[in-house]
SETOR-551716 format. One record per residue (C-alpha): residue in one letter; x, z, y. Coordinates in steps of 0.25 Angstrom, whole numbers, plus 5000, padded with zeros to 4 digits. Each point is the difference from the previous one (the first is absolute). Example, Ala and Ser with C-alpha at 12.3 -4.5 7.8 and 13.67 -1.06 7.14 Angstrom:
% residues 2
resn,xx,zz,yy
A,5049,5031,4982
S,5006,4998,5014
% end
This chain:
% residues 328
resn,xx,zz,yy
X,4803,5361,5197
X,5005,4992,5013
X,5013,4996,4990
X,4990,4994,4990
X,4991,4992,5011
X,5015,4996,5005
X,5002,4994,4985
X,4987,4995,5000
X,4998,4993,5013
X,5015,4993,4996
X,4998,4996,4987
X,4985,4993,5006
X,5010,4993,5009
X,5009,4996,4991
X,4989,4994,4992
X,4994,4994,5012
X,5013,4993,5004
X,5001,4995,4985
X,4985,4995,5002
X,5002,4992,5013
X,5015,4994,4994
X,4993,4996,4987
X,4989,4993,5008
X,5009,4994,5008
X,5009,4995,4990
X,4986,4993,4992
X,4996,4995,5015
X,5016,4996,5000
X,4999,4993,4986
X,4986,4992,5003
X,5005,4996,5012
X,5013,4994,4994
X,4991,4993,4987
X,4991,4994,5013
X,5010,4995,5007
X,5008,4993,4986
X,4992,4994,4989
X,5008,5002,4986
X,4992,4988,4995
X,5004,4986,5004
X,5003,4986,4997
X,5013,4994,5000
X,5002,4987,5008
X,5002,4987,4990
X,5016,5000,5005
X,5000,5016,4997
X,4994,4999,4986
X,5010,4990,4998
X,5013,5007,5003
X,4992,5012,4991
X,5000,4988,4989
X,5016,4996,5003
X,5002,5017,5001
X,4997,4999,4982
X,5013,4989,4999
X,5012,5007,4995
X,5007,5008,4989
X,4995,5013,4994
X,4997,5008,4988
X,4986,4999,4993
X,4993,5011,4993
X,4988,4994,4995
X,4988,5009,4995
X,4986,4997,4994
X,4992,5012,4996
X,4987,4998,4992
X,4991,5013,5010
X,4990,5002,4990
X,4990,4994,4991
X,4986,4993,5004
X,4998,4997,4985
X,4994,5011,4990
X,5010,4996,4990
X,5012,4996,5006
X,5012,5008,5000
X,5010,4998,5012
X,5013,4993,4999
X,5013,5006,5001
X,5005,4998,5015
X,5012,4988,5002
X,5011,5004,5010
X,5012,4990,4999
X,5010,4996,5010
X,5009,4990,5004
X,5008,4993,5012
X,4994,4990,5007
X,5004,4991,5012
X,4986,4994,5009
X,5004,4986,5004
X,4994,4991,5014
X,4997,4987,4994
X,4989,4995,5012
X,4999,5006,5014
X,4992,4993,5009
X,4990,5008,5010
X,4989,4998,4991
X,5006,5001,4986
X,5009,5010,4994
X,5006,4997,4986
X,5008,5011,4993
X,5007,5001,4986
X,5003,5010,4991
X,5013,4999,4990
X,5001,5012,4992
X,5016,5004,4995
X,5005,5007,4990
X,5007,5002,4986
X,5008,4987,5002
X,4988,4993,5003
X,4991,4993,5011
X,4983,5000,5000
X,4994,4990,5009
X,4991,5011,5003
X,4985,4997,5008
X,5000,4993,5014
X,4990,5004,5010
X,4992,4991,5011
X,4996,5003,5013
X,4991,4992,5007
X,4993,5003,5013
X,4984,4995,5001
X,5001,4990,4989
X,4988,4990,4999
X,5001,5003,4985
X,5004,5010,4988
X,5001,4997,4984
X,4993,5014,4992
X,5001,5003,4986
X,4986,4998,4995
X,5005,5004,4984
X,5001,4991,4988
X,5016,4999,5006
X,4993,4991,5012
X,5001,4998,5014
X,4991,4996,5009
X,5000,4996,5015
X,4993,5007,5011
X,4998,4996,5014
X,5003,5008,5009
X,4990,5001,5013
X,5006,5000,5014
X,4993,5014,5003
X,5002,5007,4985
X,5015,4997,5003
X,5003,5002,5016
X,5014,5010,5003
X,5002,5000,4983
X,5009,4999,4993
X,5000,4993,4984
X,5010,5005,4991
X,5001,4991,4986
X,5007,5006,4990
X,5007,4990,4988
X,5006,5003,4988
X,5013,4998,4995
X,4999,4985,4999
X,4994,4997,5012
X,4985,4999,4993
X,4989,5008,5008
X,4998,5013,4997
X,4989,5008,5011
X,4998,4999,5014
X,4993,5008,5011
X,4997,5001,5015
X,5004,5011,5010
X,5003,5005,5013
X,5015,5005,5005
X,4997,5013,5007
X,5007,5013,5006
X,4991,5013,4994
X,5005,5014,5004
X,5014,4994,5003
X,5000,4992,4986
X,5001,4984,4998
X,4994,4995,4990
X,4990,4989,4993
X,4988,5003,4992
X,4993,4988,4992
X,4988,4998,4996
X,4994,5003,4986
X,5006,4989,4991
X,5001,4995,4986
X,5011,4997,4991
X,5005,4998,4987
X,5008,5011,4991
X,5015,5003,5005
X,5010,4994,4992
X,5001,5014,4994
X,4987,5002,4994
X,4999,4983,4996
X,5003,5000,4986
X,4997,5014,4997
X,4987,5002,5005
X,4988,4995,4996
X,4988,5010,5006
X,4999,4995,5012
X,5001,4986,5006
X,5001,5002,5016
X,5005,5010,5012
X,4992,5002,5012
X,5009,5005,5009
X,5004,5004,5014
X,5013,4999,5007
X,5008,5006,5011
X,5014,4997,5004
X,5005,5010,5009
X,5013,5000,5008
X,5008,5014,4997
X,5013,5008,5006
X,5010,4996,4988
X,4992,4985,4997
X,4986,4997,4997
X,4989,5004,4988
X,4990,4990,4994
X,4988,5009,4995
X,4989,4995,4990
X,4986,5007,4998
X,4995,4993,4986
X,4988,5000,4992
X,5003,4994,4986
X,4989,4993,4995
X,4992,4993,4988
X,4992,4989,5006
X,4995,4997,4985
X,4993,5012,5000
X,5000,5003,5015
X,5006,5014,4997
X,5011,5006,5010
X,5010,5008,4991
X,5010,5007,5010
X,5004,5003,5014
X,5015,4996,5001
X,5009,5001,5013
X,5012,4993,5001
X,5012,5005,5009
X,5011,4990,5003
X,5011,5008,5009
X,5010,4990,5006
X,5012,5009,5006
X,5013,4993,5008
X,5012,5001,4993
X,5015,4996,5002
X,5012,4999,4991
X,4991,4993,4989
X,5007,4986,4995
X,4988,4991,5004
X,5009,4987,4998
X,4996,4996,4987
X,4985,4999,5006
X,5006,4992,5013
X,5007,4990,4989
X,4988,5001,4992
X,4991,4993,5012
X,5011,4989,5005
X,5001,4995,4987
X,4986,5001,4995
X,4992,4998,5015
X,4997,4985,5000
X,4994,5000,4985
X,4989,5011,5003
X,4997,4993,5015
X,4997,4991,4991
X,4991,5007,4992
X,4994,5006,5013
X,4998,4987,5003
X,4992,4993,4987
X,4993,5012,5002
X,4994,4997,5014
X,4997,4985,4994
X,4991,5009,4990
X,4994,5008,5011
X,4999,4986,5010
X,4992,4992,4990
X,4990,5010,4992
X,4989,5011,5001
X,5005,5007,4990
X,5014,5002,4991
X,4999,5009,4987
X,5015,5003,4990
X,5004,5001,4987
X,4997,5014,4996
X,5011,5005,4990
X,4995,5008,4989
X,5008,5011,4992
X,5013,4994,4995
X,4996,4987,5007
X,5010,4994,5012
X,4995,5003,5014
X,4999,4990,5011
X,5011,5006,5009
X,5010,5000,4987
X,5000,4984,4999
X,5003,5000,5018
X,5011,5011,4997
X,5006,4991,4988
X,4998,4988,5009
X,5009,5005,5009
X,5011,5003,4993
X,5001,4985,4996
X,5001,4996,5014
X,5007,5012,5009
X,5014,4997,5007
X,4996,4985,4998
X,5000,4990,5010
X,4987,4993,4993
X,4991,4993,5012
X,4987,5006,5006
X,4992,4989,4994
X,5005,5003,4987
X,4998,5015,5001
X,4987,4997,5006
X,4998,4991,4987
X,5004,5010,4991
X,4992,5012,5007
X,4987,4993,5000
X,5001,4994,4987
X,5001,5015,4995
X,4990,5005,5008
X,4991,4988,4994
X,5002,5006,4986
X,4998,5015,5002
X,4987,4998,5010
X,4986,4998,4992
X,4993,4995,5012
X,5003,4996,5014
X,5010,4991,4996
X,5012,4991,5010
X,4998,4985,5000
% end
């Protein structure tokens, strides 16, 4: 009897010990989460370097993943998981804009791939508002105070979605989160689909161990019938890599760099002197806008032409392939 009281009484105090280190340990843990938020902003100069931190060479697996249907009828598309090599270049770096372009390589070939803009509390944003146009939107002082706008163009420099967002440090993760936005089909789905006509998405850019990871949350949806047909998620991982011949990219940008600043340029002379610009949109088997830019410059890469003339030449491209918001 006194050797199972014994066994008792130390198995009660073992329990208790346990009981006391676990509540301490929760005390412990509380006063650790107190004493260090795991929610903050960056400072403007932090979320810029976070911005610089997405230059440099890696290998991309992209993924977008149709989740499920929102429409009784629709059947969900087979999930895309291509790859490449691609080198993220700094074109602007001032404290208040970040400009970064994206040339994919491989096969013996070179992509001038999308460029994305950083801007920090910009008066003013261009939105996708369908039909293949944009619009501008200002921007008041107190909707955009510590943000940052992210702009994203297509491969020719031609507007493709825009949204707004704070840098911040969550749980020991940096990264940006947007606001809901629209946009028009990717250049995947353009000639192919015909079901729906706009992406309402959220973004979120998020610096990793081996790189980065651009995420999309999309809804594909029919305006003409207001009907949402699927839930897609979009993963883009961005992973360092070294021993990867990047030069053909690198020769690609020195010959080729002045003609699309030029482009960039008539472009802003778009944005500078209307409300609203609206493209050509290709239909199947028709050329798309970005083909007659890429075929342009070829004519001129590697050649010593002028800016005036490039500038000439862009904009009078431009001109052509834009159905409103024309450059005078």
């Amino acid at each position: 009897m006194k050797l199972k009281l014994s066994f008792i009484l130390v198995t009660m105090l073992a329990l208790g010990v346990t009981a006391v280190n676990a509540e301490q340990k929760t005390v412990n843990l509380a006063e650790a989460l107190q004493q260090q938020s795991l929610h903050e902003h960056l400072t403007q100069e932090q979320a810029r370097q976070a911005i610089l931190k997405m230059a440099g060479e890696y290998k991309v697996a992209f993924r977008f993943e149709e989740l499920y249907s929102l429409k009784s009828d629709y059947k969900i598309k087979k999930d895309e998981q291509p790859s490449g090599h691609e080198t993220v270049i700094v074109i602007e770096n001032t404290p208040n804009k970040v400009s970064l372009q994206h040339i994919l390589v491989g096969d013996g070939h070179v992509v001038k791939h999308w460029r994305q803009d950083w801007e920090f509390e910009p008066t003013k944003m261009w939105s996708y508002i369908g039909d293949y146009k944009w619009e501008s939107i200002a921007l008041s002082p107190k909707d955009i105070k510590g943000k940052w706008l992210q702009t994203v163009w297509q491969i020719d420099d031609s507007p493709r979605y825009a949204g707004i967002g704070n840098w911040g440090k969550e749980n020991g993760a940096i990264s940006w989160t947007s606001n809901e936005t629209y946009r028009p089909l990717p250049r995947r789905e353009h000639t192919t689909r015909d079901d729906y006509d706009v992406i309402i998405g959220t973004n979120r850019h998020a610096l990793t161990a081996t790189g980065w990871v651009h995420e999309q949350d999309n809804i594909k949806f029919d305006t003409r019938t207001q009907t949402a047909l699927a839930r897609e998620f979009g993963i883009n991982q961005y992973n360092k890599i070294e021993g990867y011949n990047f030069k053909p990219a690198y020769d690609y940008w020195k010959n080729n760099a002045a003609y699309w600043s030029a482009v960039r340029n008539s472009w802003q002379k778009a944005f500078d002197q209307n409300k609203v610009v609206a493209l050509k949109f290709a239909e199947k088997d028709e050329k798309a806008h970005y083909s007659y830019f890429n075929d342009q410059a070829k004519t001129v890469a590697g050649k010593s032409e002028k800016t005036e003339q490039l500038q000439v030449k862009a904009q009078t491209l431009l001109n052509q392939q834009l159905t409103e918001g024309k450059v005078n």
